[in-house]
C-alpha positions, 0 to 999 in steps of 0.5 A: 298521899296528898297534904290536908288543906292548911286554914287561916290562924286565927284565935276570936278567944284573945286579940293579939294585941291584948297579949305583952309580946307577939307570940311565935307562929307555930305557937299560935299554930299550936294553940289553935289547935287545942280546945279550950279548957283542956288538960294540958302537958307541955313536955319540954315546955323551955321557958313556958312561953307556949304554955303560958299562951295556952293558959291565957287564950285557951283557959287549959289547966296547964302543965309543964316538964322540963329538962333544964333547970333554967326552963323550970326556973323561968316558968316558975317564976311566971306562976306556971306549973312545971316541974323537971323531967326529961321526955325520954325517962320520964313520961314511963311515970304518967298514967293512960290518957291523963291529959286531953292534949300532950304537946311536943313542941320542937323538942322531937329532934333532941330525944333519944328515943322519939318513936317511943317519945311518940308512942308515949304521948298518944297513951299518955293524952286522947290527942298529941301535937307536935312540931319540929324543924324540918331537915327537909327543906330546900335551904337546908338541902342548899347548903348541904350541896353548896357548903359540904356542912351541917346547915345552919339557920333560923330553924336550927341556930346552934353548930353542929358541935353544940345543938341539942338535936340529935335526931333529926328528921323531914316532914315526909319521915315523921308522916312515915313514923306516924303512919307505921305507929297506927295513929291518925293525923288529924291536922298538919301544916307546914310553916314556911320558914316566915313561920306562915302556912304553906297554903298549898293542898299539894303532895306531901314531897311539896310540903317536904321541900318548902315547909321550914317546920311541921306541926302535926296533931295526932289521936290514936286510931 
């Protein structure tokens, strides 16, 4: 099976520099992907950096849930529409497409339950995106080899005795989750680890190797 060609990220809605900070590249990434005006659900929106973006360039009707209280506290403080939840207990409550767009953004890897996380988005939204570290990747294989350790970078800063993330996963495993749940990939890209795309129509092992993250939107079938 071969990867779908990556395009260039580019937004003519806002200019770059009109925005406070740079935003980070899979946001943009993201963003792109989503049509303006939209019904959004950020689940396991942080700080609301990404949703905030979303507001800004793609004028969605945006909202947020958040485990941390601090996440929640921050995106209220910035005006946005987050309340506290958790992905795995919570998304049960939401009725069948309520959203246009749900969006997962690095946060796959930390839920107890991500088939069913997955599965819950795409009833939940006509359209799912999600992005994750991939543990895939050929530095992270490195120190695997050289180190005998849980890797530590970029992608995945925290220790294994303090990160979140307790189900990580390559890009080839989640193609073969999405594949088994019957849903259509409308786009991927993967990101190498300078957060540009890996702009390569090459075999989904290449992008399995040298993608740093995947980011994926999803419909059902």
């Amino acid at each position: 099976m071969t990867a779908p060609q990556t395009e260039p990220l580019t937004d003519p809605l806002v200019a770059p520099e009109t925005l406070a900070a740079a935003p980070r590249p899979d946001h943009l990434l993201v963003t792109e992907m989503v049509q303006p005006g939209s019904r959004v659900l950020d689940v396991g929106c942080g700080d609301g950096a990404l949703l905030n973006l979303l507001i800004a360039r793609r004028g969605v009707d945006g909202r947020g849930i958040e485990l941390s209280q601090s996440g929640v506290n921050a995106c209220v403080a910035h005006g946005l529409s987050v309340i506290q939840g958790d992905a795995d207990a919570d998304l049960a409550a939401y009725p069948d497409d309520a959203f246009d767009y749900v969006i997962l953004s690095q946060t796959l890897q930390a839920t107890r339950r991500p088939k069913a996380v997955i599965e819950d988005l795409l009833r939940i939204g006509r359209r799912a995106v999600v992005s994750f570290p991939n543990f895939g990747h050929w530095r992270t294989r490195m120190q695997f080899l050289t180190e005998g350790r849980m890797p530590v970078n970029a992608n995945l800063p925290e220790a294994w005795y303090e990160t979140p993330n307790i189900h990580l996963c390559t890009i080839r495993d989640f193609v073969d989750l999405v594949e088994m749940l019957g849903a259509h990939m409308e786009r991927a890209v993967a990101l190498d680890a300078t957060g540009r795309p890996v702009r390569v129509n090459a075999p989904w092992w290449f992008w399995n190797l040298f993608g740093a993250q995947g980011v994926f939107l999803l419909s059902r079938e």
